[in-house]
N, C-alpha and C positions, 0 to 999 in steps of 0.2 A: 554507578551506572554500569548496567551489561557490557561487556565486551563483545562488540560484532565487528569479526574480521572482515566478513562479508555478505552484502546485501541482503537480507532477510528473504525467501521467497516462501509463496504459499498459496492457496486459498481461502475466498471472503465472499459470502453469501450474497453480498447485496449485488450486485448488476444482474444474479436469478433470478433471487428470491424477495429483493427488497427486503420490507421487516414482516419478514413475517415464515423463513424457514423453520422448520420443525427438526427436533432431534433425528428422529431417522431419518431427513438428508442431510443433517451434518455426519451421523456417521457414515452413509452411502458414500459420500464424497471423500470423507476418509481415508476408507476401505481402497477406493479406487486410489487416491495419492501413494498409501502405502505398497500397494502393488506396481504400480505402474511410473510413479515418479520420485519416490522417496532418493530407487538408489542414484538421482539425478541432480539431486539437494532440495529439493522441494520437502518442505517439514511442518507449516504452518498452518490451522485450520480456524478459519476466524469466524466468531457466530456476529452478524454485521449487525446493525442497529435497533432495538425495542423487542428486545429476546424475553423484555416485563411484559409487555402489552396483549394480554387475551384475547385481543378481539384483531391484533393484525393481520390482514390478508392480501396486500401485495406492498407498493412501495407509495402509498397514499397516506397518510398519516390519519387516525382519526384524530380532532382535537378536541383535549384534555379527555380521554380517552382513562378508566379507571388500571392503574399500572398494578402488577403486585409487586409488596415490599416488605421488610421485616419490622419489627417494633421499633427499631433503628435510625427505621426510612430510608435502608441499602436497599436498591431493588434486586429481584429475586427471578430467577425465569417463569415463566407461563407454564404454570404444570399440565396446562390442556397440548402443549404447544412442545414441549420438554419434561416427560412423564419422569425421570431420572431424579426431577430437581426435585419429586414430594416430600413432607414431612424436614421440610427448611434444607434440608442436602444440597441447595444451588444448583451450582453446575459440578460440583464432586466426580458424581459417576460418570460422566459424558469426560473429561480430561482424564478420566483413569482410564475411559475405554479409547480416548484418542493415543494418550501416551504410550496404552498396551502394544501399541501401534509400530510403536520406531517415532512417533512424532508429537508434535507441539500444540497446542490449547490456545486459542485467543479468542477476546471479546470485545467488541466496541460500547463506547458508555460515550453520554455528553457529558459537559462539563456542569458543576453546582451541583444541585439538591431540588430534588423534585417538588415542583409544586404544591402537590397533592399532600405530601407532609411536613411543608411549613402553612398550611391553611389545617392541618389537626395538631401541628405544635408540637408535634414528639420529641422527645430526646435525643441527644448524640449520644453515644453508647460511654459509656464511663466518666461524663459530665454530668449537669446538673444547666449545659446550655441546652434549649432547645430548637427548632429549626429556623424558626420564623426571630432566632436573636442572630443569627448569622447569614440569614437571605439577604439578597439583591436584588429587592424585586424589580427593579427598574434593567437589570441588565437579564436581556431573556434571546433567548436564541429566533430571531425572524420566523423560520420555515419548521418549527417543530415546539407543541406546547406543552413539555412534557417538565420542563425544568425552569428553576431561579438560575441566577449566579453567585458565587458566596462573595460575602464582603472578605476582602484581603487582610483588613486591618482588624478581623477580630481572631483570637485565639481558637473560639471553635472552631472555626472552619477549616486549619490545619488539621483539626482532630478529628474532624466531620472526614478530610480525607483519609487521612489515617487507618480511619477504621474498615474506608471501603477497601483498600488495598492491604489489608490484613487480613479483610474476608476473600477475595480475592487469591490471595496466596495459601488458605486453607482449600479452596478451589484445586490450588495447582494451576494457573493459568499461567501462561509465560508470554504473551502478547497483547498489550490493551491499546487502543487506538482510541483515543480521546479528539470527539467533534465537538464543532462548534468553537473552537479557542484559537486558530493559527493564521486567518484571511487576513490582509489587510486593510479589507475594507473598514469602512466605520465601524467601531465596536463590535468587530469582529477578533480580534486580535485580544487575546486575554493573558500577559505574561506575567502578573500576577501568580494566575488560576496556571500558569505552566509550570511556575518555580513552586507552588505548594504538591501541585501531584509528582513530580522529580522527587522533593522529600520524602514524599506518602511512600514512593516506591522505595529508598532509598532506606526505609526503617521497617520492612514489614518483612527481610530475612529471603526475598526468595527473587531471583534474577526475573524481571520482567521487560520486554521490548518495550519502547514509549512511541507510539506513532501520534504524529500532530495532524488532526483536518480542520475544515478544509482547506486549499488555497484561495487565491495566488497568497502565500507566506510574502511577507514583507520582506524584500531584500535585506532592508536597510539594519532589520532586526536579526541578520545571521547569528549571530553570536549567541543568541538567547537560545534559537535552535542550537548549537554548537557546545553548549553548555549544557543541556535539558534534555532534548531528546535525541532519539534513533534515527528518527524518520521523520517528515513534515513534508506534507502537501506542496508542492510548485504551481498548481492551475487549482482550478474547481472541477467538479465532477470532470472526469473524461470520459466520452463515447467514441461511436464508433462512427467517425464523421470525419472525410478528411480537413477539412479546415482547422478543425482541432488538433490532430496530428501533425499538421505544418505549423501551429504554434507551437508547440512544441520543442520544435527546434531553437526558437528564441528563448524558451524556460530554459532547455538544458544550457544553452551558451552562458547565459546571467548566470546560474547556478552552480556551473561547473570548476569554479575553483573550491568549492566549501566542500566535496566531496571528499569524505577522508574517512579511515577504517573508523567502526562503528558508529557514522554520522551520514544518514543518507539524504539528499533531497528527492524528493518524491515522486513519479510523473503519474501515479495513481496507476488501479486497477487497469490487465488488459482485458480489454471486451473483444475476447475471441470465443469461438464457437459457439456451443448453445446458450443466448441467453435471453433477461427478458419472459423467464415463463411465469413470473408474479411479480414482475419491476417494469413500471408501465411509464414511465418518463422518459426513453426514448423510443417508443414504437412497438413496446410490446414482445410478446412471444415469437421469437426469431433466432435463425443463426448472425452472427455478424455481418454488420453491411460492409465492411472493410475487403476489399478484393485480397488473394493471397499476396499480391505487390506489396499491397499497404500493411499487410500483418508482418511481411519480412521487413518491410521497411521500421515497424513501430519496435520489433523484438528488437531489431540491430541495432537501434539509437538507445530504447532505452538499458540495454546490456553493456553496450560501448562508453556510456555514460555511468552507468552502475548506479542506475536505478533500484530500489527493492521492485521484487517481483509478483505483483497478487492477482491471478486470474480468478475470473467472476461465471464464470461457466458452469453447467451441469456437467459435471465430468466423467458421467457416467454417459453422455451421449457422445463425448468426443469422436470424432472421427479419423482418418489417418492422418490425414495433412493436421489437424490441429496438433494432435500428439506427437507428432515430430516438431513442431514448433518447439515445446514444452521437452523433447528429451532431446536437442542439440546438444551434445555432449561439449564439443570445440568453441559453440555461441558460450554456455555456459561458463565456462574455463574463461572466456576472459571475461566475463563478469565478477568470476569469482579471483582472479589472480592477474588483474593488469591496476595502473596508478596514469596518473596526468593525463589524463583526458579531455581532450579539449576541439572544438572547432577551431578551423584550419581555413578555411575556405566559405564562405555561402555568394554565390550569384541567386539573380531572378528564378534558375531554373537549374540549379545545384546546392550540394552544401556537402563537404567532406568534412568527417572525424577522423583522429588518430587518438590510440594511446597504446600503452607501452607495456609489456607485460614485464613479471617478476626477474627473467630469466633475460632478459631485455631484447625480444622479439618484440614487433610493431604491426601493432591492427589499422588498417585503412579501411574507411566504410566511404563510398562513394554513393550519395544518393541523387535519385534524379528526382526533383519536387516540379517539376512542368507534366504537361497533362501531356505531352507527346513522347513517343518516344526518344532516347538522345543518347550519342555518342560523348562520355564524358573522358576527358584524359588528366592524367595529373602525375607531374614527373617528381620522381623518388627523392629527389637532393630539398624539393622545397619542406622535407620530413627527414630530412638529414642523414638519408640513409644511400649506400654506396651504390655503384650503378647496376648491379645485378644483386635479385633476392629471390629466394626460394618463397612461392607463395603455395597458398590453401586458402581453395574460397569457401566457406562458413557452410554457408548455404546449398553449393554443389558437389562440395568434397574435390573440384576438381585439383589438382598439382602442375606445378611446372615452373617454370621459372621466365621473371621479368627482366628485362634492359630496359635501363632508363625509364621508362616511362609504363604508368598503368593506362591501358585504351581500352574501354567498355562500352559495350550496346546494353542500354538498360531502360529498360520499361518506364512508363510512366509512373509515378510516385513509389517507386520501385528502386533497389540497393545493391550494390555490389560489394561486399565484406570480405576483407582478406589476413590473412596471419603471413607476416610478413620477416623471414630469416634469411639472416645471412650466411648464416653456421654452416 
């Protein structure tokens, strides 16, 4: 399994583009990371769900929809769609021209074997099984009709994986995000289909991220997370809604002890700035509906928590305030270099974090979750720290120094963030 010190961060097409971006805005948005966010840790470029599908044009699904795939039955990019991948190349050229870059390749796939070739029967590449000897056809994904599930108990379908993350690694890809396998709703949850692709990766010679969707992940199943993947979903889709943001904060609590170097739990995609211009499930072409409160709010929980980081944006329309979001140099650092994070605190109409950085400085995030404005207070000793500390607040850059006690005026659904020294 890859070794990640810390939280993966990047961008993922889908809250734009839904299924159905095209090569030249993955590399525009590239272009833009490597210029403007790379030297910030930002490295990841994900091509998000049905990169097969010809005929995709926002975040609609057509069903059973004609996919391209190889004699194999691995699917293939939409050469209408990813002119790069002709004459069988995949995604080859598109990860050499991201890597050219300073940065990283990734691709979202579902989980199993496509329908469309276990009803022609083809073969798995270097067997003599064919598709429809190792389908599931009873276990198929609700919201998308693109795939089977593979039966667990038969030999091919280890090999079935095998081969796709062989082809895969000829690719160069270094991040795969596997839906469909990690919810615990009803046959949702596939750990089966999680310990064969951890193999797949584990044999095919080239370091790949394993991302698990969608959520809520099963608590009770940490361990198989903890064993298998990088990353795994804690909710379902997130938007840009506050009610979903204020759950949130129950995910991160339940979740926050299994946080550990190269093991992240998930709070998905943030939906800041431009998005929505071909992903029509929450409202279409827009900037975010999240006020700047709630975007500082959402960065500082899921940083302080050490969240992986995936913005869904066109980021070539960013604006200022977004792009400060994304190149917080001090937010960043403790995402990438703090340990024991945990909630501290929550009332009806607060909720404070801490956690501790490497050097053993202490982060306090004070948030206000009431619709009102509100003086929050919380005195130093109940975070074990001495009665006077050198602060910096995240967000303001302001300096100075606290007694006893932190006293804040803070907006509604809105954060006060501090790096907290004694030194």
């Amino acid at each position: 399994m890859i070794e990640l010190r810390t939280p993966p961060m990047g961008w993922n097409s889908w809250d734009c583009y839904g299924a159905s971006v095209t090569e030249e805005e993955v590399k525009q948005n590239a272009l833009y990371m490597a210029k403007h966010l790379k030297d910030y840790g930002w490295e990841y470029v994900v091509v998000d769900i049905q990169w097969y599908e010809p005929t995709a044009n926002s975040s609609w699904y057509h069903k059973f929809a004609r996919l391209e795939m190889d004699e194999y039955s691995r699917l293939m990019p939409a050469v209408n769609r990813f002119p790069s991948a002709k004459d069988g190349k995949g995604f080859k050229e598109l990860a050499d021209f991201v890597h050219s870059l300073g940065l990283k390749f990734g691709i979202h796939i579902m989980r199993g074997i496509p329908r469309q070739a276990v009803h022609m029967n083809t073969k798995i590449l270097g067997t003599d099984y064919t598709e429809s000897d190792i389908a599931h056809p009873n276990s198929i994904c609700p919201w998308n009709t693109d795939m089977y599930g593979v039966d667990p108990n038969h030999p091919g379908s280890q090999i079935y994986y095998n081969s796709l993350f062989d082809l895969y690694a000829s690719w160069g890809v270094d991040f795969v995000k596997v839906d469909d396998i990690a919810a615990s709703r009803l046959y949702y949850f596939h750990e089966a289909e999680i310990k064969m692709i951890r193999k797949a990766i584990e044999q095919c010679g080239r370091d790949i991220v394993l991302s698990l969707s969608p959520g809520p992940a099963p608590l009770e199943k940490a361990h198989v997370f903890l064993e298998n993947a990088n990353m795994w979903r804690m909710t379902d889709d997130f938007w840009d809604h506050w009610p979903a943001l204020l759950n949130m904060f129950e995910q991160c609590h339940k979740w926050s002890s299994y946080v550990q170097p190269g093991h992240y739990p998930d709070c998905d995609m943030l939906p800041i700035g431009h998005i929505g211009i071909r992903n029509y499930d929450n409202g279409g072409d827009r900037y975010t509906n999240f006020t700047k409160d709630e975007q500082l709010t959402m960065l500082s929980l899921w940083c302080i928590f050490r969240s992986p980081l995936m913005v869904g944006c066109e980021l070539n329309d960013n604006d200022e305030f977004t792009l400060s979001l994304l190149t917080n140099k001090d937010l960043i650092e403790m995402l990438k270099n703090t340990h024991s994070s945990h909630q501290v605190l929550r009332t009806p109409h607060e909720v404070v974090w801490t956690s501790t950085h490497l050097n053993g400085d202490r982060y306090l995030a004070l948030f206000n979750i009431s619709d009102e404005v509100r003086e929050i207070t919380f005195p130093l000793h109940k975070i074990y720290l001495p009665n006077t500390c050198h602060y910096l607040d995240i967000w303001t850059k302001e300096q100075g120094i606290i007694n006893d006690v932190v006293k804040r005026t803070i907006n509604p659904h809105g954060v006060c963030l501090l790096r907290l020294t004694t030194k």
